[in-house]
VMD Tcl script that draws the C-alpha trace (Angstrom):
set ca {
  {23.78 16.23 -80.46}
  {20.01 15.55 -78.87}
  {17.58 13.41 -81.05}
  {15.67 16.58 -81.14}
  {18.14 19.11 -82.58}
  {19.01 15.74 -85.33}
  {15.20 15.69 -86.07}
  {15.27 19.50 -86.64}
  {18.34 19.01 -88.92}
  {17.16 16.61 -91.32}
  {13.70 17.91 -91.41}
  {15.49 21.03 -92.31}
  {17.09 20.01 -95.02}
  {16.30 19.43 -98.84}
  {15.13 16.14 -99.03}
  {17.44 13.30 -99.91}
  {17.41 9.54 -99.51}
  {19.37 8.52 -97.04}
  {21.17 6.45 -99.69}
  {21.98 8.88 -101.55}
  {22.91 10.89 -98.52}
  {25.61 8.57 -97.64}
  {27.67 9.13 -100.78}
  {26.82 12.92 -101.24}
  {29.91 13.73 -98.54}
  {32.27 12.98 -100.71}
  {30.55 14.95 -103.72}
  {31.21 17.97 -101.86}
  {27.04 18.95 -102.83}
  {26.29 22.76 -101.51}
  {22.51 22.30 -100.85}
  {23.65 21.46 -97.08}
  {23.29 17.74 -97.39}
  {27.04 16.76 -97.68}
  {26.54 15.38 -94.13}
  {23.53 15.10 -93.77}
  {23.64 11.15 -93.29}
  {25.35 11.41 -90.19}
  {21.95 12.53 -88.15}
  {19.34 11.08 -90.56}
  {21.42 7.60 -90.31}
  {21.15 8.12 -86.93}
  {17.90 8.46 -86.57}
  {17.17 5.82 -88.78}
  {18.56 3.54 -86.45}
  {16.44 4.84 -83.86}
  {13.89 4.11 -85.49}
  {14.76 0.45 -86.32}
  {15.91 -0.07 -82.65}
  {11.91 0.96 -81.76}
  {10.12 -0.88 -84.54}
  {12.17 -4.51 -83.36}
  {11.86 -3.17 -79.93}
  {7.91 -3.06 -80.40}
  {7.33 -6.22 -82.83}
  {9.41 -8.68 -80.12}
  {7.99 -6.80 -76.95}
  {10.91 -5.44 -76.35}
  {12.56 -8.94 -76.11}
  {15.31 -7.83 -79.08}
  {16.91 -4.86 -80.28}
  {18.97 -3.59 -82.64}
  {22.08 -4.15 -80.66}
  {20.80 -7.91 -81.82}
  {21.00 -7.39 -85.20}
  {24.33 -5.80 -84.92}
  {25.81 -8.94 -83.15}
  {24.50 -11.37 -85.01}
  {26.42 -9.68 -88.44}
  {29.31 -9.60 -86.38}
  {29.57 -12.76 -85.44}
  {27.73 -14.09 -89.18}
  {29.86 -11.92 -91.44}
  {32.53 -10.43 -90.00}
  {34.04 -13.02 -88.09}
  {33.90 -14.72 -90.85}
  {36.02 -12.60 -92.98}
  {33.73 -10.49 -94.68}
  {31.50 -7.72 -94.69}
  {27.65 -7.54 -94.83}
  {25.23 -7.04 -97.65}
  {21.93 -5.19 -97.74}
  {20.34 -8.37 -97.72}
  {22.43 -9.88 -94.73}
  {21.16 -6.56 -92.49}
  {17.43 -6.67 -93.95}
  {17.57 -10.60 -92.68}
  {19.05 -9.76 -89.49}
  {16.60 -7.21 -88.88}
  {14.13 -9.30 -89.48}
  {14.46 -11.99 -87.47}
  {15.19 -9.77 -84.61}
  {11.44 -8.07 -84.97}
  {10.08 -12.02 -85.13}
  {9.51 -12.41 -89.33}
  {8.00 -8.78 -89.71}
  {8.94 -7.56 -93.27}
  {10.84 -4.30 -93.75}
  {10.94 -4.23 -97.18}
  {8.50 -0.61 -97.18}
  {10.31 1.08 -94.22}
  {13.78 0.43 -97.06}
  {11.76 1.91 -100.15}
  {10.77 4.81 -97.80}
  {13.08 6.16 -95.78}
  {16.40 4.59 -96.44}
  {16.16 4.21 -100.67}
  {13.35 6.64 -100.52}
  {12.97 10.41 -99.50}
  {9.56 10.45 -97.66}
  {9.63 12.50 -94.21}
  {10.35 10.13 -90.86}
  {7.15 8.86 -89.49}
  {7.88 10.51 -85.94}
  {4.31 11.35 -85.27}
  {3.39 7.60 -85.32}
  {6.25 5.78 -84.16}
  {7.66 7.86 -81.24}
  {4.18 6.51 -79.05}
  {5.62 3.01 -79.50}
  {8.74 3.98 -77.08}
  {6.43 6.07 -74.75}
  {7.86 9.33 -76.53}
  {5.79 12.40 -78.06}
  {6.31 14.48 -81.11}
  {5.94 18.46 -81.24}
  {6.72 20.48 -83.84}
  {6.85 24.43 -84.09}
  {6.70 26.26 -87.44}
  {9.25 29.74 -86.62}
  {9.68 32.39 -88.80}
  {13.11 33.96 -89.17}
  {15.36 36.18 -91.25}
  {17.16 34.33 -93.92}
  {19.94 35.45 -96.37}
  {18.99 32.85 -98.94}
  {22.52 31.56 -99.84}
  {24.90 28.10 -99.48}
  {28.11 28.97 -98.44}
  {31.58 27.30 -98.46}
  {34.70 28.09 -96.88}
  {37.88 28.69 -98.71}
  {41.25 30.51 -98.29}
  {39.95 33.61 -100.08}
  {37.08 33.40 -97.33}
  {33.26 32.50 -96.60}
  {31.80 32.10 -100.36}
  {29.22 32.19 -101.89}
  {28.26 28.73 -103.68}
  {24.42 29.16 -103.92}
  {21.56 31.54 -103.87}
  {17.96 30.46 -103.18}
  {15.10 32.22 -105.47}
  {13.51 34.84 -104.24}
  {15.35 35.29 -101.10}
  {17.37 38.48 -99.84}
  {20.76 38.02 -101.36}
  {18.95 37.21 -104.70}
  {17.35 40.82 -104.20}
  {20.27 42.26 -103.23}
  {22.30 40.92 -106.65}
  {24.59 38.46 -104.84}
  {26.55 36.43 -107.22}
  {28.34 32.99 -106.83}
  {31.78 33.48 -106.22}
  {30.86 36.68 -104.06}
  {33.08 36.25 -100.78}
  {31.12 37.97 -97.92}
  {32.33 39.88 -95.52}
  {29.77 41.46 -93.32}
  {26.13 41.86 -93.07}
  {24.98 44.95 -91.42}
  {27.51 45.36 -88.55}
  {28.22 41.84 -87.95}
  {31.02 39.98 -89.85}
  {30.54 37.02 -91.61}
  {33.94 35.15 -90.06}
  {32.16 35.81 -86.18}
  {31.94 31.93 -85.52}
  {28.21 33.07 -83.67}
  {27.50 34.92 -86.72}
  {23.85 33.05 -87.36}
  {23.13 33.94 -83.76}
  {23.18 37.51 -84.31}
  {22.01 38.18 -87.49}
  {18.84 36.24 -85.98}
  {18.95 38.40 -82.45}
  {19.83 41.64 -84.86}
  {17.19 41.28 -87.16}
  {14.14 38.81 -85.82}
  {12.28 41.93 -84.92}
  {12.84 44.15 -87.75}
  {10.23 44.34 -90.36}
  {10.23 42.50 -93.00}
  {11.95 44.91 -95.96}
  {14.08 46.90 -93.82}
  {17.38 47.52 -95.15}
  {20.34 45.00 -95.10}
  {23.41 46.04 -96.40}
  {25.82 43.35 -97.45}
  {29.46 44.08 -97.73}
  {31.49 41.68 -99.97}
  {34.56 41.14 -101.99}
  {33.79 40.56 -106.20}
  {36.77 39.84 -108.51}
  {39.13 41.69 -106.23}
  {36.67 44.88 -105.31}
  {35.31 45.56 -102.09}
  {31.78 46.52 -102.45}
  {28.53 47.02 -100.07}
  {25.53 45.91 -101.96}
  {21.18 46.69 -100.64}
  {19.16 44.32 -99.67}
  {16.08 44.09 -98.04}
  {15.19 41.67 -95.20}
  {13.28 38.58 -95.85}
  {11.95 36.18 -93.51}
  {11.69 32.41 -93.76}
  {9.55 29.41 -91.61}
  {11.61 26.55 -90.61}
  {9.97 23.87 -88.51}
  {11.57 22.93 -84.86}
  {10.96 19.52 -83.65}
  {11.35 18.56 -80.09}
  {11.02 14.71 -78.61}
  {9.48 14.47 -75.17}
  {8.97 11.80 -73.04}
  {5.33 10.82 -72.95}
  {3.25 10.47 -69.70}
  {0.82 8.50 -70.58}
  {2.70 6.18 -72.26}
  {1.43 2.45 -72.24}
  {2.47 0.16 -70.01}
  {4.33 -1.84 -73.36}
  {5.81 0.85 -74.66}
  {6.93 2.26 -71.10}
  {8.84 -0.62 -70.88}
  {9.98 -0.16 -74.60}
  {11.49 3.51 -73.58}
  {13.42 2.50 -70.33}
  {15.03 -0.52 -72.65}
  {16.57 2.41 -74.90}
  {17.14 4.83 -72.34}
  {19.41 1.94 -70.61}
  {20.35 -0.39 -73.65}
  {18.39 -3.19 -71.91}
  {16.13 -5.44 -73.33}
  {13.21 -7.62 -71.10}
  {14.84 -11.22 -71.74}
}
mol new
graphics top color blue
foreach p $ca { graphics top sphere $p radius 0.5 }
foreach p [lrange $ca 0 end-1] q [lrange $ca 1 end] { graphics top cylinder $p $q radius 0.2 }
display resetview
């Protein structure tokens, strides 16, 4: 997956610490953030790996920090604490403190700083703002089918009387079990206007039944990560060291 379909994902998504993200996988949550630490950890080590990057001039990295708890913790036995990585991570970026990045974005739920720190690693932020038609609902997948397991206020399967439990089987002409099923309902409906009919065939305590809705759209942002011409001759440098898991030592 590309850094800027991850960004898209988490910015996407309901807000959650990355914390808490990392225990809400085996929760089972349906808000769409049961795996959600797998990108957003990701990126969060991106962004550690430019913020040491830029505090040593691009003398350390995180691949430093990630050796020295080897070779401190685990080859001696044990694992790491929080306090073991914060330390690592700090003497790799020369003494600077990370205590507020933590509180923010790892403990904390405020958005990634992209706009800010992408510049450091000769790398530029752009975001679009897309509207699209949404059903409105968390799904899960069991042997009866695709279920329903949420339904967002206001949206089109709230309008339409959807019901958790409801296992869907079509919307419009396109079934719910096509595996390019967002695809199409997005190429089917993208142009119609908003309020046009949307019938939704499902399956409620053992009935087969096709209920009306009517289409709603929805914005969603779409990030993309580009690589900076005018980048600084520092952070330049910065960029090829990630692009090639170098460092200037």
């Amino acid at each position: 997956e590309s850094t800027s379909g991850k960004v898209t994902e988490v910015e996407s998504a309901r807000p959650v610490a990355l914390e808490d993200a990392s225990l809400s996988t085996w929760i089972h949550p349906t808000d769409g953030t049961g795996y959600l630490y797998y990108p957003k950890g990701s990126l969060a080590g991106f962004m550690l790996d430019i913020m040491i990057r830029d505090a040593s001039d691009n003398r350390r990295s995180l691949d430093d920090v990630m050796r020295e708890l080897y070779n401190t913790t685990y080859k001696k036995g044990r694992g790491f604490t929080g306090t073991d990585f914060w330390g690592a991570v700090s003497r790799a970026a020369g003494g600077k403190s990370f205590t507020e990045f933590n509180a923010k974005y790892v403990d904390g739920r405020e958005p990634y700083p992209w706009a800010t720190l992408l510049p450091l690693a000769g790398l530029r932020f752009h975001t679009d703002t897309i509207r699209e038609p949404r059903l409105g609902i968390f799904t899960a997948v069991d042997s009866g089918g695709v279920r329903v397991t949420g339904i967002a206020e206001g949206s089109a399967a709230a309008a339409a009387g959807l019901r958790t439990g409801d296992v869907l089987v079509s919307v419009g002409d396109i079934r719910i079990s096509d595996a390019n099923f967002g695809e199409q309902f997005r190429a089917k409906y993208g142009s119609a206007a908003e309020g046009s009919a949307l019938p939704i065939q499902l399956r409620r305590a053992g009935q087969t039944m096709t209920v009306n809705g009517a289409l709603r759209f929805a914005s969603r942002t779409q990030s993309s990560v580009a690589i900076d011409p005018n980048a600084s001759p520092k952070a330049a440098r910065i960029r090829a060291g990630i692009f090639h898991g170098t460092t200037d030592r």
